[in-house]
C-alpha positions, 0 to 999 in steps of 0.5 A: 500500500504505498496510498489508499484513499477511504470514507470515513465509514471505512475508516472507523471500520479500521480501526475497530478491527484493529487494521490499524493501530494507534500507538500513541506516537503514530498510527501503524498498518500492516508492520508500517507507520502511516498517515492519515490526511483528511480530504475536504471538498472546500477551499483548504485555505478554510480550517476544517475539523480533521473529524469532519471529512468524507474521506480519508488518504492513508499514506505510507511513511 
């Protein structure tokens, strides 16, 4: 997985199957540190609530 893109749905889903884990320091999927950026439809010079998104770009680092 070098990018994946996912709802927030998804996301939670994730999560609560232990997909990904959050260790407090950084979130790891599959043995890797990831990042998870949310993506807005608006103008992203507006702040938005990381929480709020639709979806969601898991990157590896």
């Amino acid at each position: 997985m070098e990018e994946l893109i996912v709802s927030k749905e998804e996301l939670v889903q994730m999560f609560e199957k232990e997909e990904i884990q959050d260790t407090g320091r950084g979130w790891i999927m599959e043995g890797k540190q990831i990042e998870i950026i949310a993506l807005h439809d608006i103008d992203p010079k507006f702040l938005q609530d990381v929480t709020n998104a639709k979806f969601y770009k898991l990157i590896k680092r």
